[in-house]
C-alpha positions in Angstrom: 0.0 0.0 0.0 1.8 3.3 -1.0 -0.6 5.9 0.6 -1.2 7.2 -2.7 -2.9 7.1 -5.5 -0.2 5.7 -7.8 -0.6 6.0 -11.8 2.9 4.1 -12.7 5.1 2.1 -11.1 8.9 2.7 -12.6 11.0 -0.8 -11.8 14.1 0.4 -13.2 16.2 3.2 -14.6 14.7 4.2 -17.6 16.8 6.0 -20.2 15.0 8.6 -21.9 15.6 9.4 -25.8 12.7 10.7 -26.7 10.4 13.8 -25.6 8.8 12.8 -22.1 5.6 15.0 -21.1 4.1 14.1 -17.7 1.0 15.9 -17.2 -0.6 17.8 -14.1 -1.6 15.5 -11.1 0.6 12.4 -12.6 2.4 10.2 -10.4 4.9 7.6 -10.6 6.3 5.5 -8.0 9.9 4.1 -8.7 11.3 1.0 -6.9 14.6 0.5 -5.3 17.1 2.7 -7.4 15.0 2.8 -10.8 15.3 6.4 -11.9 14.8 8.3 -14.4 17.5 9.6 -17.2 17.0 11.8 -19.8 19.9 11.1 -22.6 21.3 14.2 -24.7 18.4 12.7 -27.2 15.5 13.3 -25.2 13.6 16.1 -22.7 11.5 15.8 -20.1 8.6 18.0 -19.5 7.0 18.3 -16.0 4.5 20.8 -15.7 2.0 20.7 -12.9 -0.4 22.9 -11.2 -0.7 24.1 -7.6 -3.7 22.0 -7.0 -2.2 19.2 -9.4 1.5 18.7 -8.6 3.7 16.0 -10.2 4.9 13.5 -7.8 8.0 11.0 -8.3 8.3 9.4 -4.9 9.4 6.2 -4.2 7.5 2.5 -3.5 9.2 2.7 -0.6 8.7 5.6 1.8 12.6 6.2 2.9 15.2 8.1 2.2 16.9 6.7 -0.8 14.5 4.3 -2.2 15.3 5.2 -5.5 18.2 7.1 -7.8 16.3 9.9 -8.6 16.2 12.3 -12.2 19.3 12.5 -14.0 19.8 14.9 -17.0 22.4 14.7 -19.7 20.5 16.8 -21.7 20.8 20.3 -23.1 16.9 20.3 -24.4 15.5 23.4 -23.7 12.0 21.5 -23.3 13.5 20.1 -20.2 11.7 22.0 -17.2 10.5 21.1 -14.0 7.8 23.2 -12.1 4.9 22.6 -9.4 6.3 19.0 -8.7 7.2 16.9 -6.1 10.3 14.4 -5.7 10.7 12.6 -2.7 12.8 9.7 -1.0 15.6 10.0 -4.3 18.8 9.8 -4.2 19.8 6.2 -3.7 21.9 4.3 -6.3 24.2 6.5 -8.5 23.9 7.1 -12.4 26.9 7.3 -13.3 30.3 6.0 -12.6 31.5 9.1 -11.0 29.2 8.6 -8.0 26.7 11.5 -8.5 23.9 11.1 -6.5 20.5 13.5 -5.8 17.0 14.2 -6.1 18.0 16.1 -9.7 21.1 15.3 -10.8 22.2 18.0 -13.6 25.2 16.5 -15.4 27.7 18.7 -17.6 26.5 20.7 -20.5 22.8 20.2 -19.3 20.5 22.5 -19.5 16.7 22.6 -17.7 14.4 24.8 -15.4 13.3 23.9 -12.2 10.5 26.1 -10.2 8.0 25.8 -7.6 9.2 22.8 -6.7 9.3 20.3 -3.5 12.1 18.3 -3.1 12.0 15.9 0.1 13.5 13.3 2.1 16.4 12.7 -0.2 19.4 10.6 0.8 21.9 13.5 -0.3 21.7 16.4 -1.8 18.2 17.6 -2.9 19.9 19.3 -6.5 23.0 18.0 -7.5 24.7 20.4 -10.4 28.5 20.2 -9.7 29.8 20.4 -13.3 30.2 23.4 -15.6 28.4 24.4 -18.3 24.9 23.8 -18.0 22.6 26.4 -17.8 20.1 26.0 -15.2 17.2 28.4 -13.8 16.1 27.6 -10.1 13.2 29.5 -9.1 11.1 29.2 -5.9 12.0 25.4 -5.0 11.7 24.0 -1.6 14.2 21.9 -0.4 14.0 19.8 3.3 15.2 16.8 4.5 17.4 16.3 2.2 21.5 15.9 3.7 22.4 19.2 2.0 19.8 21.0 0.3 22.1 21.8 -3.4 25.6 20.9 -4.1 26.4 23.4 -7.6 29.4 24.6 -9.5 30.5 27.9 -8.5 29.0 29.5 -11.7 26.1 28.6 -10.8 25.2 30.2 -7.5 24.0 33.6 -9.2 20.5 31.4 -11.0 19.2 30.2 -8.0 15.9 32.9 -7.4 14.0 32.2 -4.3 12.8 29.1 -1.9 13.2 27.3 1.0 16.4 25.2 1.8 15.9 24.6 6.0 15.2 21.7 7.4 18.1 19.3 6.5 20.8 17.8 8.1 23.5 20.8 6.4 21.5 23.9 5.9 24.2 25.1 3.5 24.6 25.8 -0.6 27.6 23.5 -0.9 29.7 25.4 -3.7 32.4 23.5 -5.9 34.8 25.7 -6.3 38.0 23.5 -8.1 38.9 22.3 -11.8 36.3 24.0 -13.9 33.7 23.9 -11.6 35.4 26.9 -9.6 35.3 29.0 -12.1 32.9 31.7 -12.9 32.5 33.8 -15.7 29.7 35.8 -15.9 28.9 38.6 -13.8 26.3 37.0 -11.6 24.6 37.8 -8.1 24.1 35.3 -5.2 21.2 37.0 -3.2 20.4 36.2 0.2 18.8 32.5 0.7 18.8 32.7 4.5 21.1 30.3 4.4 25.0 30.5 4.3 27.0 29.4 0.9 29.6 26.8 2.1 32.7 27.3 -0.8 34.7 23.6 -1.0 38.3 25.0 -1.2 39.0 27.8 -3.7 37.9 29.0 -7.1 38.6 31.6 -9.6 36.2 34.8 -10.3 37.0 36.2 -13.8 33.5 38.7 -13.8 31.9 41.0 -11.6 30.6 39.1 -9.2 28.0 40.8 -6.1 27.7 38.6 -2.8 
């Protein structure tokens, strides 16, 4: 019994290659680490309503149940908004370990608004290479170990929300190799919350803190 009503159960990771539309009040239920991955040949397009979220949670109700979404793709259908994602972050995608509710691999690109991530075994967004291009806009983020681990160019998108509540209340920055870089002028605003920098970076723009 999963307390909900389910509409699909996900039993594996499912590559995406293809454009993926999940409509408003949808939800899928994905069993132990089965995930979702969108390829640099697909998009996926999650669009709910306040009344009608989206809601990828897992069969079962713990932290980690399952891997979680992983993008690879620079689609600019690929958005996220009025959604909810719940007890990801389990097994990794990829060989390099990266776990996460959203997992936002290099050269990515995707929006993500108005939406709940919870109860996630590690960090609720996961975005530590460079060169996507990401908008994060009004998400909530608790329970989670660390609410977002992102690459230091990266800290000036994020517009909004609620990151307390987790074990870390703290926007882990990467800030080495590429990843601590950043070169456009960009402005981290005030997330009540602290930014945590890993190490040291590089800022080659005007940056405001």
């Amino acid at each position: 019994d999963l307390g909900l009503e389910v509409d699909y159960i996900a039993t594996c990771k499912m590559h995406i290659s293809c454009d993926l539309k999940i409509k408003p009040g949808v939800t899928i239920a994905f069993e132990t680490n089965a995930g979702l991955s969108i390829g640099d040949d697909g998009s996926l397009n999650a669009l709910g309503t306040t009344n009608d979220p989206i809601i990828f949670t897992g069969v079962d109700k713990a932290p980690g149940a399952w891997a979680g979404i992983f993008f690879d793709s620079e689609d600019v259908k690929n958005k996220l908004s009025e959604c909810k994602i719940e007890y990801a972050s389990g097994d990794a995608f990829n060989s390099n370990g990266d776990e996460g509710g959203i997992i936002l691999y290099a050269g990515s690109k995707a929006v993500i608004e108005n939406t709940t991530i919870q109860n996630c075994d590690g960090y609720g967004i996961n975005a530590n290479y460079s060169d996507g291009d990401f908008t994060f806009q009004n998400n909530t983020i608790s329970g989670c170990t660390m609410p977002m681990f992102i690459a230091a160019e990266y800290g000036g998108d994020i517009n909004g929300g609620t990151y307390t509540g987790n074990t870390t209340d703290v926007i882990y920055i990467k800030s080495y190799a590429s990843a601590g870089t950043i070169l456009t002028p960009q402005t981290w605003t005030n997330l009540s919350i602290p930014y945590r920098i890993q190490g040291s970076g590089d800022i080659t723009s005007n940056t405001d803190w």
